[in-house]
N, C-alpha and C positions, 0 to 999 in steps of 0.2 A: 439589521443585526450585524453587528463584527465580527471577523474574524478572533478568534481566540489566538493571541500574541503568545508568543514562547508558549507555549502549554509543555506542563513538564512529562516526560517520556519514560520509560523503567526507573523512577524513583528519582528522578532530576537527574540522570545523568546525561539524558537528553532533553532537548527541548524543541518545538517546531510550530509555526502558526497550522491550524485547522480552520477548517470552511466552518461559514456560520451556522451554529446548531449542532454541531457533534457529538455525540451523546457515546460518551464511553461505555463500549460493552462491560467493561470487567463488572461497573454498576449491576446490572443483571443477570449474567453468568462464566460460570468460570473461563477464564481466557490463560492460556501455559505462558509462562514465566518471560519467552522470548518473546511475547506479541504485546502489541496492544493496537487494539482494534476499536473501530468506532464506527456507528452507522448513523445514517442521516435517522432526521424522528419520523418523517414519511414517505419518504422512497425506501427502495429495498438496495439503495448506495450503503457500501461500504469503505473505508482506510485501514488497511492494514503496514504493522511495523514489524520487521522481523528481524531478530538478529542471526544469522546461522552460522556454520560453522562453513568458510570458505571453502570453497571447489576448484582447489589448485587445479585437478585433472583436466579441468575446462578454461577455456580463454578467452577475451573478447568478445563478439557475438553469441559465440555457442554458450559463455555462460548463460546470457539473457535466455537464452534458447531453454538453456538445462533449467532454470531454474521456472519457468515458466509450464515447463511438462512435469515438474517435479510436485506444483503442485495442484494442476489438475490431476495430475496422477491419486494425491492425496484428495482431493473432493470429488473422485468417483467421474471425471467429465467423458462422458459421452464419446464426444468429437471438441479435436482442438484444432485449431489454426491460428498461425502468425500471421499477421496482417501488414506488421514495420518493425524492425529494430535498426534503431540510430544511435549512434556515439551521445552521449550528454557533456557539454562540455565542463569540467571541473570548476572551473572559473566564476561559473552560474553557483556553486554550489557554497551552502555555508563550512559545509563539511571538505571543503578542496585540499588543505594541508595533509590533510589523513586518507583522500580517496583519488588515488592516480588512474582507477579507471572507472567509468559510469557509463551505464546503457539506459538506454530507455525502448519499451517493447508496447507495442500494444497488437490484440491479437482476441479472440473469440473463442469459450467455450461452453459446451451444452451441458450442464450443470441442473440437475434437480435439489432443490432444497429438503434438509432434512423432513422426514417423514412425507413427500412427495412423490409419486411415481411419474409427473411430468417433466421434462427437463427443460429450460431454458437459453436460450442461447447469452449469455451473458457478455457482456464486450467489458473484455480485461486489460486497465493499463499496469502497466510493472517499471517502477527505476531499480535497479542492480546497481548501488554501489560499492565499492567490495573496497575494505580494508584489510591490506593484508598484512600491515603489521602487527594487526590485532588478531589474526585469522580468521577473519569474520568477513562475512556477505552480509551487506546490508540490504533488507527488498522490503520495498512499498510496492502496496498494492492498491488499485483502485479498482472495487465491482462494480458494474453500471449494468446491472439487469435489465429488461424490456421495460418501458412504462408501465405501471400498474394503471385499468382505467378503475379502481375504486376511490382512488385517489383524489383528495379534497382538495383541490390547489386552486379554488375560486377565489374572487376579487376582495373576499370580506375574509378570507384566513390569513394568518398573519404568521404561518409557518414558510421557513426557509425556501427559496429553490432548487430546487436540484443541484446538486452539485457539479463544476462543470470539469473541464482539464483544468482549465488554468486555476483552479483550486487545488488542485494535485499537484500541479507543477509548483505551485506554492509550498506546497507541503516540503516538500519534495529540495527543493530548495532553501528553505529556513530551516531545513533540519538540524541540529548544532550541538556539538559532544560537550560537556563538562565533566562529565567527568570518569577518564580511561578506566579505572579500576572494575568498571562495569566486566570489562574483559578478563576480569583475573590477573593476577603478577605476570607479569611481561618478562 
């Protein structure tokens, strides 16, 4: 199966390839206006797109940092840890004219899923690319939960594999603006 090429992002004003099998949340339940989220059909991987409002207050690493607590802070984690944050280089990016800086983070957090009292350790990758001309923080997210063992992924299924980095980093890299207005009059 293919990747899905350009796939359109808040109404076409983005666009970016996704791993093969992506299966758009908003299909199933509601997802807020700035995301659009997607999860594998049988692992518990997710893609998230977010647009937020920039965090001038913070700089460099510490944004990857801030924005990475900001939102296990938001899904209740347990226990967080940063594992790496590295510079991304713009150059890689489809987005480079509009993003002068880029991080990339990965890092672990204990995370129970809704209606669950167990937590998980989930291994979080995060790119922060931050537009500030727009005011905006741009963050992709990658969840890669534990393996599930119920999991059907024998020789005769013909469902996708897991998703891996370098599908993120795909992501993550074809990402591609069309069209500014998404941001409001400038």
């Amino acid at each position: 199966m293919e990747p899905t090429r350009d796939y359109p992002l808040f109404g076409g004003a983005f666009s970016a390839i996704l791993p093969p099998g992506a299966i758009d949340v908003s299909d199933l339940r509601p997802v807020p206006d700035n995301q659009e989220v997607f999860c594998h059909p049988v692992t518990d991987q997710s893609l998230i797109v977010e647009l937020l409002e920039l965090q001038a207050h913070v700089r460099g690493e510490a944004a990857a940092r801030y924005h990475f607590e900001d939102v296990g802070g938001v899904q209740g984690a347990r226990a967080q840890q940063v594992d790496s944050v590295q510079t991304l280089s713009s150059e890689s990016l489809a987005l480079r004219t509009y993003c002068p800086e880029a991080w990339v983070l990965s890092g672990k957090q204990q995370v129970a899923k809704e209606n669950q009292q167990v937590a998980k350790n989930v291994t979080v990758h995060q790119a922060l690319l931050r537009l500030p001309q727009y005011q905006t923080d741009l963050l992709l997210t990658f969840n890669q939960p534990p393996p599930d063992n119920r999991s059907s992924l024998g020789p005769g299924n013909l469902s996708p594999p897991p998703w891996s980095l370098g599908d993120f980093e795909q992501l993550v890299t074809s990402l591609n603006l069309h069209d500014p207005n998404i941001f409001g009059p400038q």
